[in-house]
Structure formats: structure tokens, C-alpha cells
C-alpha positions as CSV (number, residue, x, y, z in Angstrom):
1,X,0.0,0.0,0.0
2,X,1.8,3.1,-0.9
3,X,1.5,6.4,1.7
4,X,-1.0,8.5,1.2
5,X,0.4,12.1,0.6
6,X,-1.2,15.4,1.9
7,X,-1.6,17.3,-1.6
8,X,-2.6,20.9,-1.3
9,X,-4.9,22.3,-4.2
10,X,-5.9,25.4,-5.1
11,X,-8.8,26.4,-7.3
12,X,-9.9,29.8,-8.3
13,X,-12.6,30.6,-10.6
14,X,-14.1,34.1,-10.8
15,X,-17.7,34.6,-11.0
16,X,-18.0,38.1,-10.1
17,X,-21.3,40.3,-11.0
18,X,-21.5,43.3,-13.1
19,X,-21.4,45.8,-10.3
20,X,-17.6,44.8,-10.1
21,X,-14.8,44.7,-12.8
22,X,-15.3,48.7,-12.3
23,X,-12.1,50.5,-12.3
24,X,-10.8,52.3,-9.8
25,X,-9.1,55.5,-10.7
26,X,-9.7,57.5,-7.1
27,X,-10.4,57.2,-4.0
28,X,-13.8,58.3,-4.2
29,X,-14.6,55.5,-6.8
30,X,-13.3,53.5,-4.6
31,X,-15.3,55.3,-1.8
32,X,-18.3,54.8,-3.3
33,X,-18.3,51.3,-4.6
34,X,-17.6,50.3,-0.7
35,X,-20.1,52.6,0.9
36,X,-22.7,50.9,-1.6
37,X,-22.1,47.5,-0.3
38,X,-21.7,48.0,2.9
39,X,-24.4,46.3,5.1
40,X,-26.1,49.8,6.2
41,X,-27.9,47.8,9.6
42,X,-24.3,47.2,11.0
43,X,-22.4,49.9,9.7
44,X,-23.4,52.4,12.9
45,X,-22.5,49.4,15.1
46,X,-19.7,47.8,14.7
47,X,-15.9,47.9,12.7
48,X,-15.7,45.8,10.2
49,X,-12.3,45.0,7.9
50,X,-12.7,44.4,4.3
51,X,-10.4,44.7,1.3
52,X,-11.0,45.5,-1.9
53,X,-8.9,43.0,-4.5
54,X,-7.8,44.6,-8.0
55,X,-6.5,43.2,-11.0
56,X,-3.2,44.9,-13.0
57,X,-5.8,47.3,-14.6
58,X,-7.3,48.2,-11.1
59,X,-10.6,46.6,-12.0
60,X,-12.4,45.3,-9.2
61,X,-12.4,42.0,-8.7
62,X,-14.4,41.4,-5.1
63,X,-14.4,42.9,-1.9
64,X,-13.5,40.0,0.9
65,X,-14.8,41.0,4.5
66,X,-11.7,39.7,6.4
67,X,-13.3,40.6,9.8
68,X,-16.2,41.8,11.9
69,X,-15.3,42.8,15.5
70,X,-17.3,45.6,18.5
71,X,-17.7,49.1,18.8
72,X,-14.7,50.6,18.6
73,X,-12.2,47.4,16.7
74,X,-11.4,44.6,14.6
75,X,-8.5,41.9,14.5
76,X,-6.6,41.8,11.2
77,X,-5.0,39.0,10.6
78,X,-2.3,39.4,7.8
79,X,-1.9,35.7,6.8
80,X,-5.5,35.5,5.9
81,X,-5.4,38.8,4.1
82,X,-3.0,37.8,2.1
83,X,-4.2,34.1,1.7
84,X,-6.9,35.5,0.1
85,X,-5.3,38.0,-2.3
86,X,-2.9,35.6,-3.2
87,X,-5.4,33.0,-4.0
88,X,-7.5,35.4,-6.0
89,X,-4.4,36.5,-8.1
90,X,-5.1,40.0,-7.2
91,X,-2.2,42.5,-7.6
92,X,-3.4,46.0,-5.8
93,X,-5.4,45.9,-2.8
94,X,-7.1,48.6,-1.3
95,X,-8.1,48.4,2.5
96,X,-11.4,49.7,4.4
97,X,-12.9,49.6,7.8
98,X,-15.3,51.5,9.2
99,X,-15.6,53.6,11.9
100,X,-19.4,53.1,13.6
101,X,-18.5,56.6,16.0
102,X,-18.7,58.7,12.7
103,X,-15.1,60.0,13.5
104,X,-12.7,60.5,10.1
105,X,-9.5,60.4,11.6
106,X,-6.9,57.6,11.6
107,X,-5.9,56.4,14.9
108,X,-2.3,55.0,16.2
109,X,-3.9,51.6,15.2
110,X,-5.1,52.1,11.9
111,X,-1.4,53.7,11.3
112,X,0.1,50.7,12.1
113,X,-1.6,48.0,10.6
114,X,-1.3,49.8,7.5
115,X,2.1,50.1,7.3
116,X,2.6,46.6,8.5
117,X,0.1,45.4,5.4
118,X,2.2,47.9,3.1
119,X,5.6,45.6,4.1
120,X,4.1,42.8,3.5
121,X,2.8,43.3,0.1
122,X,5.6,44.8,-1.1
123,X,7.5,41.5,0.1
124,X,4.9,39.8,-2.4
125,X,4.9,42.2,-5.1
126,X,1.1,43.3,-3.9
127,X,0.5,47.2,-4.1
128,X,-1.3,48.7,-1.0
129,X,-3.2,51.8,-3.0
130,X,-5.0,53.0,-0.4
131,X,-6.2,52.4,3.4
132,X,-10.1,54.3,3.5
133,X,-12.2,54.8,6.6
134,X,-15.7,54.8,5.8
135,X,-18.3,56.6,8.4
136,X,-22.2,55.4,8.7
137,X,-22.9,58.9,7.0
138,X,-21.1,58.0,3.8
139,X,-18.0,60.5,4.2
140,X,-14.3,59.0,4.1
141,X,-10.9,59.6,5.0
142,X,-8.6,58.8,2.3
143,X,-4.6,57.2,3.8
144,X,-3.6,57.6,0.0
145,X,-5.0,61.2,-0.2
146,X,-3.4,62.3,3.1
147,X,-0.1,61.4,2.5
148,X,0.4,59.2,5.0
149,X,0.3,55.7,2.9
């Protein structure tokens, strides 16, 4: 009897509706297309983490919710980020969580996790373009647009 061997496989096949394979060519566009999503009986109550995955034309390719935590935070875990951006081919990601107090500023936090993303990708050839904090009210604060990505 010959041993069995673990094998890992990976599949991907894309099946992504129309409202995707939009490009994305600010951060409002990308502003928008999240805030349009976005599931508007949770947004006022708790932070959730998503990313947006792009192709090399910075078409849209799906937005993966990668966590859902309280009031004022989520957990980010970086190998399942990137497990899933790998697995999708994506090249460009752009990252989004919301803020259920309304507030448009970027804590120490956000800073940091964003930075530590950033290393990563660029480690695995994956272009951060942009960290947004979406508010229940529609507004956003842009990481890209401030400078500070």
C-alpha cells in the first residue's frame, strides 16, 4: 500500500457580477463602490475590515470582508489577508474599515496596521493603494489622499 500524501490544491474561478470589474481610478470611486455595499444595519455598530482585491488594470475583482469585531475594533490577521489576495491572483489591494463613531480620523492603530500590510505586500509584489475609513454617513478619510500611505 503506498502512503498516502497530503496534496494541497488550489482552485480559483471568478464569477464576479457586473457591479464589479469597475475601475478604480480615485479614492472616491473606490469610496463609493464600498459605501454601496456596505451592510447599512451594522455599519453604525460595529468595525468591520474588508479589502478591496484589484487586478493589474485596477478593475475590481471582489471585496472580501476579512473581519467583523465591536464598537470601537477589529483583528486583522495578515496571513488570511494575504491568503486571500494571493489565492485570488489579485495585484493591488485597497483596504477599508469602518468607523461606527462617525469619526474621520486615523488612529495610532489604523497607522500601524497599514504600514505593516504595506511591508508585507511589497515583500509579495502586492500594491497597497489606499487604506479608507468609511463613516455610517457616507464620508471618508482617504490614507492615499493624506499622504500618509
Amino acid at each position: 500500500m503506498k502512503d498516502k500524501v497530503n496534496e494541497i490544491t488550489i482552485s480559483y474561478k471568478e464569477r464576479i457580477p457586473a457591479p464589479f470589474w469597475r475601475k478604480i481610478n480615485s479614492s472616491q470611486d473606490a469610496a463609493d463602490l464600498l459605501f454601496q455595499h456596505w451592510d447599512k444595519r451594522t455599519i453604525q455598530v460595529q468595525e468591520s475590515f474588508k479589502v478591496v482585491l484589484l487586478n493589474n488594470s485596477n478593475k475590481v475583482k471582489g471585496i472580501y470582508q476579512l473581519s467583523k469585531g465591536g464598537i470601537t475594533g477589529t483583528i486583522v490577521d495578515l496571513r488570511i489577508l494575504f491568503a486571500v489576495v494571493l489565492k485570488s491572483l489579485s495585484v493591488a489591494i485597497i483596504l477599508t474599515h469602518n468607523h461606527p463613531s462617525g469619526t474621520l480620523k486615523a488612529s495610532e492603530a489604523d497607522r500601524k496596521i497599514t504600514e505593516k500590510i504595506k511591508k508585507a505586500g511589497e515583500f509579495l509584489d502586492i500594491k497597497v493603494l489606499d487604506h479608507l475609513i468609511i463613516t455610517p454617513n457616507g464620508q471618508y478619510y482617504s490614507f492615499a489622499d493624506e499622504g500618509i500611505l
